[in-house]
N, C-alpha and C positions, 0 to 999 in steps of 0.2 A: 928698823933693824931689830931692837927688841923684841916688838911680834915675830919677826919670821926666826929668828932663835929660840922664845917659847916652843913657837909650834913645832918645829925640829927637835927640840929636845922633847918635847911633848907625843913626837913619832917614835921617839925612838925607845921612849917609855912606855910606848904600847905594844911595841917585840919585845922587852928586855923582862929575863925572867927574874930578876934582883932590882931590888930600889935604888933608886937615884937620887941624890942631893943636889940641887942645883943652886949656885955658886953665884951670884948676881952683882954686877958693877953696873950701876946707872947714875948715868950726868944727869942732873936736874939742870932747869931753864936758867937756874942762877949761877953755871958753871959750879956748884959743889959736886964731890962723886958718894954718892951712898952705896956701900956695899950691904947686900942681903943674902938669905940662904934660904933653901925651899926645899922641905925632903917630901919623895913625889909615891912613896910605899903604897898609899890607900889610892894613889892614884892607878897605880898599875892593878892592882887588884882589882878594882873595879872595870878597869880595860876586861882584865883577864877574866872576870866573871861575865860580863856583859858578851864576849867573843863566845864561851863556852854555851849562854842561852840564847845565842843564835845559830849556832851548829845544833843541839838539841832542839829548837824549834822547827827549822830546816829538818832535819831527820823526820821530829812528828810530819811534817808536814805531807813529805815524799812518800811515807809509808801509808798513812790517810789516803793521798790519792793513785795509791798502789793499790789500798784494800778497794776504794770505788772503782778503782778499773777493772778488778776482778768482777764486784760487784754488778758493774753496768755488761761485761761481758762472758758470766758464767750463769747459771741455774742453780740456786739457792737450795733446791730439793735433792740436785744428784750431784749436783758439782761438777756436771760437763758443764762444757764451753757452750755457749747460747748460737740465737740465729744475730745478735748483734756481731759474734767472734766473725760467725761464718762468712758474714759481708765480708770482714779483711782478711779472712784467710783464704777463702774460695780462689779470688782473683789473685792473689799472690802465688801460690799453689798452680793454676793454671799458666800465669806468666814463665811460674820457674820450669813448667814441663816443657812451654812451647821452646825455652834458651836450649834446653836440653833434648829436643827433637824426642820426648818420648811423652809416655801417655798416664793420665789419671784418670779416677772412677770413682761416680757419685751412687751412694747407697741410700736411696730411699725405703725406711723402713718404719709399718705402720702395726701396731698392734692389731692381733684377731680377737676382738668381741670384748675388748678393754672396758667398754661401757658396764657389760654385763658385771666384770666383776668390782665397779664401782659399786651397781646399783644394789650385786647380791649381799659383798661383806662390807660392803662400806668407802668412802672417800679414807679412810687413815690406812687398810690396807690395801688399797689400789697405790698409796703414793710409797708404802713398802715393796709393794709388787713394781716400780717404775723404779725404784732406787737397785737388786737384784738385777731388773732388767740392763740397766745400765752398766751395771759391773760385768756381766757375760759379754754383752757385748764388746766392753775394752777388751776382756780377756782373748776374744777370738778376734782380732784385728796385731796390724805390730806395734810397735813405738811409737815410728815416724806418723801413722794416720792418726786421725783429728775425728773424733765421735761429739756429734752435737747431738744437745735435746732441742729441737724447734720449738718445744711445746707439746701439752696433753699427752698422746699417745706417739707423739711421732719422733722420730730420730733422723741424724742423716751421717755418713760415716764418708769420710775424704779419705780416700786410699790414695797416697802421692807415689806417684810416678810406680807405674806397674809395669810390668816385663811383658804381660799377653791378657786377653780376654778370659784362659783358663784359669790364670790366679787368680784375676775379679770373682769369677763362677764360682773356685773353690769358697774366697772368702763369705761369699754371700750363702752358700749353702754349710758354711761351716758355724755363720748368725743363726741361722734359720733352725740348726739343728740344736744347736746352745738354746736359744730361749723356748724350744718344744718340749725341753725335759724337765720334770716335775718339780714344781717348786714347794717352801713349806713355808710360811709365814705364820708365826705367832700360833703355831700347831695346827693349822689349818693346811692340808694340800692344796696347793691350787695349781692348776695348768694355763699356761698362756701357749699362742703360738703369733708370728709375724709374715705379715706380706713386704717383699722387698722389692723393691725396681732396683736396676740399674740402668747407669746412663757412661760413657767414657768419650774423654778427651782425646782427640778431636774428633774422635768417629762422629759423635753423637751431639756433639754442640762444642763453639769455640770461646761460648762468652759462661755467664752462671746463669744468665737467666734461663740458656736452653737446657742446661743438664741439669737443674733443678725440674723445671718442667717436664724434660723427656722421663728420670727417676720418679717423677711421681706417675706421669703416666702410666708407666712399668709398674710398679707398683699395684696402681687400681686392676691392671692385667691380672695381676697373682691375685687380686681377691675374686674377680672373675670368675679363676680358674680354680675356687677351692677354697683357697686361702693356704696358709701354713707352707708358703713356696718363693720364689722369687723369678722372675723374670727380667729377663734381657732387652731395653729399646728396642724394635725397628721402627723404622715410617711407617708398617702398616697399622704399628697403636697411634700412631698421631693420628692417620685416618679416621681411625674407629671413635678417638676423643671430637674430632670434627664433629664425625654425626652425631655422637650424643648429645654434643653442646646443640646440635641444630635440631633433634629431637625434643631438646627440653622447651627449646624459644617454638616450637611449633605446638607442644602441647601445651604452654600457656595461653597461647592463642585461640588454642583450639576449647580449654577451660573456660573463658572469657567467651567466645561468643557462643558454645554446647552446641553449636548447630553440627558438626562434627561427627561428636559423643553419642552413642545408643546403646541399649541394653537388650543383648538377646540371653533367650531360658532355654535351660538344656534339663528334662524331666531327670530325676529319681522314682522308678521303678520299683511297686516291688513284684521279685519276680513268680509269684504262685498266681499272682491275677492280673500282673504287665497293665496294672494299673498308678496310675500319677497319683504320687504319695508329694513329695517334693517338686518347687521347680528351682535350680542354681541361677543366681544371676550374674552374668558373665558381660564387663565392658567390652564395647567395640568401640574402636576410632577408623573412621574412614578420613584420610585427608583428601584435599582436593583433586592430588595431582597425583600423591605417592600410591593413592588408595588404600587397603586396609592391612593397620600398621600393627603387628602382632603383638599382642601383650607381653610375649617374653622379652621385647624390647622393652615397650616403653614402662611396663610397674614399675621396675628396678630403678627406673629412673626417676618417676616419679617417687619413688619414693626416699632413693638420697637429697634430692634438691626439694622434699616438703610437699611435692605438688602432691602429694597420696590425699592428704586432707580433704583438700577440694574435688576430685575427683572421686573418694569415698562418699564425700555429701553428697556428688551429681547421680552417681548409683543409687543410693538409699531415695532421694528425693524422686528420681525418676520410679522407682519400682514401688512405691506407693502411688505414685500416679497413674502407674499400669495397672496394678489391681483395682483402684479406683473404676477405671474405663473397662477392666473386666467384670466387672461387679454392675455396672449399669446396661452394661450389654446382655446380660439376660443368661438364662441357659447356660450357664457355667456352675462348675462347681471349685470356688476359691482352695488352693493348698497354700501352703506356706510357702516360702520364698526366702532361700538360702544367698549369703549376699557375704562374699570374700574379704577377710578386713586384715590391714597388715597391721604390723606391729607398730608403727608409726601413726600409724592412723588409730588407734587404739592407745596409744598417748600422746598425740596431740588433740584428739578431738571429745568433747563431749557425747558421746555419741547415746549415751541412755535418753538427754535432756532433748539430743537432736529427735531421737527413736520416739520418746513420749512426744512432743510437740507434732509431729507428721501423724503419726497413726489417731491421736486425738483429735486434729484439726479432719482429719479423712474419716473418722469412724472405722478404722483397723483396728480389730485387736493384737498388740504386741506378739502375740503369742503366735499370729501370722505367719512370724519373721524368725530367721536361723541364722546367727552368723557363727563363719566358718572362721579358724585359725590354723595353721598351719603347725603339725606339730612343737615345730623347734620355737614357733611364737608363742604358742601356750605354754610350753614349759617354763620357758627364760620368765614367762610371770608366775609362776608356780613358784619355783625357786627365789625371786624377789619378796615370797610372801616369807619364806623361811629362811631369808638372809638378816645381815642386821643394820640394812639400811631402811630409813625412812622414807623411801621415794618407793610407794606401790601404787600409784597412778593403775599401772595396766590390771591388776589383782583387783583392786577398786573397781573399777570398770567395767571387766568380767562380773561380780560379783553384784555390780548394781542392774547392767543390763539381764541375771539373772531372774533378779527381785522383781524384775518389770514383767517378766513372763516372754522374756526372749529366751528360746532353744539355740546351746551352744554343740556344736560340732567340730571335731579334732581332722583336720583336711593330711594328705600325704601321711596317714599314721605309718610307720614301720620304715619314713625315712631317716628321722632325725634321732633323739639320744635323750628318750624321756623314761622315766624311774616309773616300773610298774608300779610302786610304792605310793606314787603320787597322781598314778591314775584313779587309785583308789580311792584316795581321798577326797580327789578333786572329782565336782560330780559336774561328768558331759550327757549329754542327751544320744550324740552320733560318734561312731570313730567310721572314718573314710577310709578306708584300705587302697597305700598308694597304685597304681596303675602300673607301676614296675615289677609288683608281686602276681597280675593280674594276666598281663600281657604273654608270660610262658607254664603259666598256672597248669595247663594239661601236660606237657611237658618237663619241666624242672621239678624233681621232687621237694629241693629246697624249698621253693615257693608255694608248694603245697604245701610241706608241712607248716610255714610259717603263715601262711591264709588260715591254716586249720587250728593251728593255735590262738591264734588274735580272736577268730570267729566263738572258739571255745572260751578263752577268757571274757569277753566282751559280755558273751550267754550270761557267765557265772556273776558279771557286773552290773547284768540290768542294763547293757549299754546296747545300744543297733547298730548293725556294721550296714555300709554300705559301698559295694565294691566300685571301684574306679575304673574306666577305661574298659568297658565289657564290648567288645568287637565282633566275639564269634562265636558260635552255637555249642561248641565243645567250651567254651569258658563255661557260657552261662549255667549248663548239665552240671559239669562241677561244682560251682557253687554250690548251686540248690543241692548237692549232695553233702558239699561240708555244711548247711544248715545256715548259710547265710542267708537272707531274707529282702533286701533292696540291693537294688545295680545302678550303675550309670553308664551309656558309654553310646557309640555309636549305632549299636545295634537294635538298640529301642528309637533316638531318636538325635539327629543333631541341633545344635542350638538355633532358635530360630527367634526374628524380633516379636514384638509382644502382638502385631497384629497378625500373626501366623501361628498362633499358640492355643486357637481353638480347639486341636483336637489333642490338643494335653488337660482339656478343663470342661472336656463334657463329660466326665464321670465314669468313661468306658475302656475296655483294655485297649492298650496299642497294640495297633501288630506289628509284628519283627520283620528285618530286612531280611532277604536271602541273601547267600555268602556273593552273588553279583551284584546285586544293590549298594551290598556295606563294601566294597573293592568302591563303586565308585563312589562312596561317600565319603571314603575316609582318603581319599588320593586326592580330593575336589579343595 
């Protein structure tokens, strides 16, 4: 009985905001009664402190793992909600459309040439440039949607429950339009622009795995088609991602055993004596079954998924082994050998170490050999050279296969967005005049006057043009009158493999097609 009366008064001393004295009458074993008193003051106070640092520990504690949940499910650089949010919102968000018999829409959104402006002003302002981007983006979305950063360059934007496909379109091109317009970072302008897919609920997929997939696919559509755009799902881009996917497992295949892979030459002319100054070397892939599978398929692919590497080495290694067997074979007269390099291939590959190792082990002199880049690939290393990041790999590169006595040439000049300013400085050997200025040349005054100026500036640079895509005998007239000096195109000669290139290498003029030969050669 005395214990369970302690303990009760001892309860009630731990609500009671005032001390308590407690009053005690206890019979000892010998039947005496001792009366006692106990004031319980320090005891409550310590109740009452002891209650107050477990409410305050409990607080820290909820808020700690308030801030780690933010933590484990936001982006630390822009303060969207991550791909960890998107796992719980995606499927909540589609559950709540399917109760509601109505529709949502997944925006896949990937920056255009992100890299570049890592590589030009640096990783601190590309992650200012990501943090801007992400505020436009909330801005042109409502409330209720959910803007995730996935990562790097990519976003994805949860539009819940939308009324029609037209207000998905509008919002996507109301993104697209927001992140085109000029930005300024740290005094610097800079311009970005984004590719967007979309995908919607349930047209386009009923779970996340398909409208994440179908918005990316969408996505890679807009950069397809340009970039700086957005595109809509159908089935027919799922088609199109099939074959690529089945294009890249056929051209590793086809990497791996080169029985495949061949190298045909298509001459550089020049046109006063239609004699072989150059020859371009140009892959082919024939497959077994599909037969010969166009290059404007498979580079592009090769060259997102890596395969460009290996495939630039099979070109470079094959076409010293074809001069090789030209050069034993007699009665030739050896030209150089212009050989397409992408920008990937130009930084992921060694290629002066690979260039000196072949022409040294063959007895080639480097100087042989011409590679070709593509305006918008020269430049984007131009411009790495005068950014202020440390990664110039591709600037490197150029600059040592120079010192080797490799001849560089600017391929497609006049399609891309390169600074006369830095043609000057930068010293090419050839500018290719694209085949677009070529093909209405006697016609279109535009493209005259802009042949005529390239041809004029180039003069005044020490640099050689050589025209693209020369088809027909009114091209060729013109030329030789704006004072261009080499051609390429069908009408000298088409590409042919290297045992059919005899009469590009005995030293004498070719003669031209008439306009029914070049009809059937260019149809063929």
């Amino acid at each position: 009985m005395f214990y369970l009366a302690v303990c009760a008064i001892a309860a009630l001393a731990a609500v009671a905001a005032w001390a308590i004295t407690l009053q005690l009458r206890m019979r000892k074993l010998d039947e005496r009664v001792v009366e006692a008193e106990s004031r319980h003051r320090q005891f409550i106070e310590q109740v009452e402190h002891g209650g107050m640092v477990r409410r305050k520990i409990e607080a820290q504690l909820l808020e700690k793992q308030q801030r780690l949940d933010r933590l484990a499910h936001h982006d630390q650089l822009t303060g969207l909600p991550n791909r960890l949010f998107l796992a719980v919102h995606l499927p909540a968000a589609i559950e709540e459309a399917r109760r509601k018999k109505a529709a949502l829409a997944v925006l896949f959104i990937d920056l255009d040439r992100f890299k570049h402006v890592n590589d030009t002003h640096g990783h601190e302002t590309g992650d200012k440039l990501l943090q801007s981007v992400s505020q436009r983006i909330k801005d042109a979305v409502r409330s209720e949607d959910v803007v995730v950063r996935m990562g790097g360059d990519e976003f994805v934007v949860v539009l819940n429950i939308v009324r029609s496909s037209n207000q998905v379109q509008e919002t996507a091109s109301r993104i697209t339009s927001a992140l085109a317009a000029p930005l300024e970072i740290d005094g610097k302008p800079l311009v970005t622009t984004a590719s967007v897919g979309v995908s919607m609920f349930p047209r386009d997929g009923e779970d996340v795995g398909a409208l994440l997939r179908h918005s990316d696919t969408a996505m890679y559509q807009a950069k397809d088609r340009g970039r700086n755009n957005f595109q809509v799902f159908s089935p027919v881009m799922d088609r199109q991602l099939k074959e690529r996917v089945a294009i890249e497992e056929r051209l590793r295949a086809a990497l791996e055993s080169q029985t495949q892979l061949d190298v045909h030459y298509q001459p550089l002319v020049d046109i006063e004596t239609r004699r072989v100054v150059t020859l371009e070397a140009l892959v082919r892939w024939k497959h077994p079954t599909d037969g010969y599978v166009s290059p404007t398929r498979f580079i592009p692919i090769a060259e997102e998924t890596g395969l460009i590497a290996g495939l630039g080495d099979f070109v470079i290694k094959r076409v010293i082994d074809d001069m090789v067997q030209w050069r034993k074979a007699g009665n030739t007269v050896l030209v150089p050998v212009a050989i397409n390099v992408s920008p990937g291939q130009l930084a992921r590959c060694d290629l002066r170490q690979r260039i000196a190792e072949l022409t040294q082990a063959n007895s080639i002199s480097p100087a042989m050999l011409q590679i070709e880049l593509t305006e918008g690939a020269m430049f984007d290393q131009v411009e790495a050279r005068h950014g202020s990041t440390a990664s110039e790999a591709g600037v490197d590169a150029i600059n040592d296969l120079r010192a080797l006595g490799v001849r560089i040439a600017i391929d497609d000049f006049g399609t891309g967005y390169s600074s006369l300013s830095y043609l000057k400085r930068w010293r090419v050997d050839y500018l290719k005049i694209d085949r677009s200025f070529i093909r209405d040349l006697g016609t279109d005054a535009n493209d005259h006057a802009i042949v005529g100026a390239i041809i004029a500036m180039a003069e005044h640079l020490k640099i050689k043009v050589i025209a693209e895509g020369v088809e027909g005998w009114s091209q060729l007239d013109m030329l030789r009158k704006l004072g261009c000096r080499y051609a390429q195109g069908y009408l000298f000669a088409e590409p042919a493999p290297a045992n059919k290139c005899r009469d590009f290498l005995n030293g004498r003029s070719l003669g031209l097609h008439d306009d029914t030969d070049l009809l059937k050669v260019v149809s063929a």
